[in-house]
N, C-alpha and C positions, 0 to 999 in steps of 0.2 A: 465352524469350530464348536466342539464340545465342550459345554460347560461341567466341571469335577464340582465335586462335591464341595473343595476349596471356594470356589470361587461362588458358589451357594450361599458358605457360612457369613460372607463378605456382607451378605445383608444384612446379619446378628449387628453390624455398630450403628445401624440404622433404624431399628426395631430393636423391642424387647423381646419378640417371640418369633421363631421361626415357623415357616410354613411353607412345606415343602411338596411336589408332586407332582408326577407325570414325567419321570425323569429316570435314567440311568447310570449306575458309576459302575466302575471296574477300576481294580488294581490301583486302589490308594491307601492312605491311611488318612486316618482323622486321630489325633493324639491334643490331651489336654483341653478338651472343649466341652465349656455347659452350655450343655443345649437341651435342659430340662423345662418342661412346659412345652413342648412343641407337638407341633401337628404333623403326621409326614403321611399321605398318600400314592397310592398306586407307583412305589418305588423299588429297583430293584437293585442290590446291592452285590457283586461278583468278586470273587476273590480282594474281599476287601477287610483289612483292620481299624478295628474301634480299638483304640486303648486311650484308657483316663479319660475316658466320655462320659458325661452325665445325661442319663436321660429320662431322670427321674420326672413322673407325673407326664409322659408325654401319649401321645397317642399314635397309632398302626395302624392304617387300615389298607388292606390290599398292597402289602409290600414283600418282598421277594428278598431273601439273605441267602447267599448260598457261596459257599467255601468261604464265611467268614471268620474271623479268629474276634473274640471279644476279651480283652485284657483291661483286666483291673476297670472293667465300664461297669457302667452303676444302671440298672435298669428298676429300679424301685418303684412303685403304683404305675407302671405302663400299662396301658390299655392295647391289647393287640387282635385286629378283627381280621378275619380271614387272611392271615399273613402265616407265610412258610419262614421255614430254618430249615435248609437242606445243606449238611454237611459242614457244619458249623463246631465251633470248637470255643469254649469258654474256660479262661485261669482267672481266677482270682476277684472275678466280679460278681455282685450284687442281685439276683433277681429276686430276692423277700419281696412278699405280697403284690407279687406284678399280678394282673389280672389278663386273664387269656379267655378272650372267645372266638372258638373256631379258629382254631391256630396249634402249628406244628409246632414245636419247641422243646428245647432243653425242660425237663421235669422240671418242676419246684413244689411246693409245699404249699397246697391250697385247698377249701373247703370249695364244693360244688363246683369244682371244675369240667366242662366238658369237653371231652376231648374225641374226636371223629376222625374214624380211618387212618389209626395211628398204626405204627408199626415200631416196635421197642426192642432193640438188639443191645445183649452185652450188658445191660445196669444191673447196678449192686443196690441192696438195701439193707439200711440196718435199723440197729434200734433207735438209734439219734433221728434217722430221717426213710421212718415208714411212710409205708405209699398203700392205700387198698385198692382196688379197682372192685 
């Protein structure tokens, strides 16, 4: 049997920090969950929604999002290392000062960021939130 991502979080009332890795989800949602300070490796996440997630100060390394939706998730000082966002979709959520290395992702607003082999279709910039390359 496949363990969801539900039955993951089920260790949070057992530990303060979650540590997650080596693992795959498709086709759920995770709503309402701090799960800020956490660790998650080599994970891939498939048509899946984050909404009301916290996952501030947590860390990415080698994880895989693709056809997610991120609603009203809070991604604040994340640490993301070699992780993709392919085809992802963000309302109303938080990425200030997430820090990105080597990683695909929705823009945001950062000093000395780098960013390799990207490809940027369709964004707008304005004077609120310039971008230089």
């Amino acid at each position: 049997m496949t363990q969801t991502f539900k039955d993951t979080l089920a260790t949070l009332e057992t530990s303060k920090n979650l540590e997650v890795g080596n693992q795959a989800f498709a086709n759920e949602i995770s709503f309402d969950q701090d799960l800020s300070i956490s660790v998650f490796w080599d994970l891939k996440f498939s048509n899946f929604n984050f909404s009301k997630v916290n996952f501030s100060g947590s860390y990415f390394t080698d994880c895989k999002f693709e056809n997610c939706t991120f609603d009203k998730t809070i991604l604040r000082k994340c640490e993301f290392t070699d992780s993709i966002f392919k085809n992802c979709n963000r309302r109303n959520s938080s990425l200030a000062v997430s820090l990105e290395k080597r990683s695909l992702m929705m823009l945001i607003s950062k000093s000395n960021l780098e960013i390799k082999d990207l490809t940027v279709l369709n964004l707008n910039f304005t004077d609120t939130f310039p971008t230089k390359f």
